[in-house]
N, C-alpha and C positions, 0 to 999 in steps of 0.2 A: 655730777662733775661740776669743778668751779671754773666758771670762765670770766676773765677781767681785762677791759682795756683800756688803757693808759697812754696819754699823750703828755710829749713832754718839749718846751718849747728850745729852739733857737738860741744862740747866744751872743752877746760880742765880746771878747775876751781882752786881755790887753789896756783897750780902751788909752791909745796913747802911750803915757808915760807909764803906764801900771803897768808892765811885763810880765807875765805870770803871777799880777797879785790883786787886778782891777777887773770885772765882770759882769754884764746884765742882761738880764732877759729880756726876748722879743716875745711878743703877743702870737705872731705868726712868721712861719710857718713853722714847723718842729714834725718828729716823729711819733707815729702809733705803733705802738704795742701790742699783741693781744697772747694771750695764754691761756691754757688749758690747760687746768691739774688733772691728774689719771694717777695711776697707782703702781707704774714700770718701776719708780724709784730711778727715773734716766731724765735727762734733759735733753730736747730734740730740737732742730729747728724744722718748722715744717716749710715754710714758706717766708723768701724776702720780696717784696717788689718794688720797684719804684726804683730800683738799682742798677737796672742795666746785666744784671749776672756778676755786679766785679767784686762783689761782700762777699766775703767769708761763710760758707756754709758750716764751717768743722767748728764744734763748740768751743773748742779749745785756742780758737782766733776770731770770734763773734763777740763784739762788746757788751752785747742782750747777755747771754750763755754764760760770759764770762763773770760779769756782774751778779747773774742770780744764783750763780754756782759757788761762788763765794759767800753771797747770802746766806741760802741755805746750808751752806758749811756751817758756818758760824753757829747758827740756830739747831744744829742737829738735828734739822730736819731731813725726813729721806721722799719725798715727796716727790713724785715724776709730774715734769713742767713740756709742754708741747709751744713752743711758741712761733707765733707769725710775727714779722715786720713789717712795717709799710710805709718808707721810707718818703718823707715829703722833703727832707734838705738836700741840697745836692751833697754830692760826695767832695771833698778836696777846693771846697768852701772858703773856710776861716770862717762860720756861722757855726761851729760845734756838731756838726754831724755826729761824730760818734757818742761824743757826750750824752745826744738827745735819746739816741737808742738804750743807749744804756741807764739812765735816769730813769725813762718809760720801761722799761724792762724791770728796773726796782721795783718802784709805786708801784707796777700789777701784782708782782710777787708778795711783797708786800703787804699790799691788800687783800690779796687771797687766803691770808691767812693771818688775817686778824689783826693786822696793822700793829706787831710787835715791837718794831721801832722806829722810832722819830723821826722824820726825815733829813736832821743832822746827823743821826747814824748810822744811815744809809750812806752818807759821804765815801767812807772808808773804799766802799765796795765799788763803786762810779768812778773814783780815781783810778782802783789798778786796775780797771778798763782802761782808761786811758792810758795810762799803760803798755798795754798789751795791744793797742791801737796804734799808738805813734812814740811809744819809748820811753815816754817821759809819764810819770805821776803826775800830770798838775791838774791845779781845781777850778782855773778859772772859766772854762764853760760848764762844768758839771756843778759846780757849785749857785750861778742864777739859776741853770736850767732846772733844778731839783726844789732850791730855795725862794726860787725867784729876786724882783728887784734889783738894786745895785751892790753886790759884793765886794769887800777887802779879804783878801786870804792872808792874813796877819803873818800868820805862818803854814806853812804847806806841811810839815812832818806832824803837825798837833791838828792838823785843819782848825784851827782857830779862824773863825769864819766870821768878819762884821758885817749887817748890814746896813749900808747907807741910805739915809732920806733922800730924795730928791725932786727939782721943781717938779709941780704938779703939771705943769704943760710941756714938760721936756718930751719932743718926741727925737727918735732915733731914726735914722737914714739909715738903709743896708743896700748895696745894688755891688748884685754879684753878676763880676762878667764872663761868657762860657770859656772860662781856661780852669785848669786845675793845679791845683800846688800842693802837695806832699807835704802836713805837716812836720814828717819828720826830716824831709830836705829842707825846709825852712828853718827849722830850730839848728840843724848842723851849720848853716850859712850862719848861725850867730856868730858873734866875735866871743872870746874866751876872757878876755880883758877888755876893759874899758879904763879911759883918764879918770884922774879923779876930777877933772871940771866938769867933765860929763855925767858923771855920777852926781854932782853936786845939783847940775842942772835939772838931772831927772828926779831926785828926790823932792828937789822943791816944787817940781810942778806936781808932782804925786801928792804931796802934801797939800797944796792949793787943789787941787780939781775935786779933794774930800772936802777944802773949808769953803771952796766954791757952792758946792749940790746944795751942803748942808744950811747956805746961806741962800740957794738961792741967788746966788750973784751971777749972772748970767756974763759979765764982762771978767768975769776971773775964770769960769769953768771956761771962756774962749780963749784967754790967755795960757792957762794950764792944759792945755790940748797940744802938747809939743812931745816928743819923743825923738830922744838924739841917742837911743839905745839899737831897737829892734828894726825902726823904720827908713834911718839911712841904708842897711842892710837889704833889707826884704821889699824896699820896694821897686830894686830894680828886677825884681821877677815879674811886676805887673807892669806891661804896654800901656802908655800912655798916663800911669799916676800920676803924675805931677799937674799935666792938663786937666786930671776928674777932677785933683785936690782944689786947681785952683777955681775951677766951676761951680763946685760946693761953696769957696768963702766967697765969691763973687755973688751967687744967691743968696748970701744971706746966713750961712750955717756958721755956728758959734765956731766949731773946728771940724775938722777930718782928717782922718788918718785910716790906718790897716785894721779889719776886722780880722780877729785872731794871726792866723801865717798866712793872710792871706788864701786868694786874690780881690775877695771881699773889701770894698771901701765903708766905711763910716760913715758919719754925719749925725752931730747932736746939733740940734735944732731949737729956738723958745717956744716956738708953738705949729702945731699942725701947717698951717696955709705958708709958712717959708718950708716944713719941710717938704711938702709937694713941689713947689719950685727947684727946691735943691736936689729932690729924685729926679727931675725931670733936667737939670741941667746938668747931672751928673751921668746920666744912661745916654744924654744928646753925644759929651766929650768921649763916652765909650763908642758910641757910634760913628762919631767925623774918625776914629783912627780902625774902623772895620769891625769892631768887637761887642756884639750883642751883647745882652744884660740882662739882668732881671731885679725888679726896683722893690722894696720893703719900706713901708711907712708903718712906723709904730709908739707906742707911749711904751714907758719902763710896765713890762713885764712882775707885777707886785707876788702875784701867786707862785707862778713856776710851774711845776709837770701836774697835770691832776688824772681823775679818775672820770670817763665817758660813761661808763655803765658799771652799776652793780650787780 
């Protein structure tokens, strides 16, 4: 019997002005995977943990299940997969939870049988996970979490997928505070229309935060840290953002904003020793308004989901 497991990291999506087109991977924490081939021709889940009971057992609403069910569709394989989860992001995040299961639910499958396609063509099958998670097809957590690095989703119907360079000491803030937000209540709280001065605004900062990384300009990628699309919206669901936000640029961080839908804050940082500052003066502002947290320091995430054991 072949058993493989797979972990696949964290994400931040959005990343400001990129709405469903900007994405990178964290180092930690993310999700494991494990599976077990046998010979049912069935797909099971045996075991989730780390979840509380609130995930989907039924394969047919599992982003693992659903992702490798698709897979092996595709492949014509009839191959019986037994799989465990074990669940290290929170749930209702904005750090890509479901992304990460179903990424790591790839690469094992994947792997288990000989690594027949690449892991941009894995893409396909991690998006209608998401999907089937929270309504919406997009790539921007499954695409770092799978690809690693800083991602542009050029286009979302062709997954046309670039990736970005960026500084060598950029590290990323994440501090997730214990409340949870429904990606799919987030994404319905969007507006249906926007001005076009808004739209003008948001592209150009889209456009700078890509000639920012790629330059290395550390005073453009803080400039180009603005979002007048997603962020007026969604952040009146998190207590107290405006006081994390302003704690973050007071320490020091180039910008912050909303990690994915929320309730996750951000923070791109120049180097390690402000971003320690800015977690810790960012979880103090969650704290003076009653709201514990949990703080994430990391460099851009270059690999993405890999392989624990063969």
């Amino acid at each position: 019997m072949v058993r493989v497991k797979a972990f696949a990291p964290a994400s931040v999506a959005n990343v400001a002005c990129g709405f469903d087109v900007f994405g990178f991977a964290l180092e930690q924490p993310g999700d494991v995977v494990e599976i077990l081939l046998n010979d049912t021709g069935e797909i099971t889940i045996k075991e989730i943990t780390g979840d509380q009971g609130l995930l989907p057992r039924h394969v047919d609403e599992n982003t693992c299940s659903v992702a490798m069910r698709q897979f092996l569709k595709s492949l014509n394989l009839s191959t019986g997969v037994e799989i465990s989860l074990h669940k290290q992001l929170p749930l209702g995040s904005g750090m890509g939870s479901s992304a990460a299961s179903a990424v790591a639910a790839l690469v094992a499958i994947n792997h288990a049988v000989q690594n027949p396609l690449t892991r941009k063509q894995l893409l396909p099958f991690a998006v209608e996970a998401e999907r089937i998670a929270c309504g919406t097809a997009h790539a921007d957590n499954v695409a770092p979490s799978l690809l690693g690095g800083f991602v542009l989703i050029r286009d979302k119907a062709t997954l046309d997928i670039i990736s970005i360079p960026v500084p060598e000491e950029l590290h990323a803030v994440v501090v997730h505070p214990h409340i949870e937000i429904r990606t799919s209540d987030a994404r319905q709280a969007m507006k249906k229309m926007i001005s076009i001065d808004d739209a003008i605004k948001q592209w150009g900062n889209a456009a700078a935060l890509i000639a920012g990384m790629m330059k290395s300009d550390y005073e453009l990628i803080g400039r180009s840290l603005e979002d007048v699309v997603a962020e007026p919206v969604r952040s009146i669901f998190i207590p107290g953002y405006q006081q994390v936000k302003q704690a973050a640029l007071q320490a020091g961080a180039l910008g912050c904003s909303i990690s994915g839908s929320g309730p996750s804050l951000f923070a791109l940082c120049k180097n390690q020793e402000v971003a320690k500052h800015t977690a810790h003066s960012m979880t103090e502002a969650f704290n003076r308004i009653g709201l514990t947290s949990d703080q994430f320091i990391s460099t851009i995430n270059h690999e993405g989901a890999k392989i624990l054991n063969d």
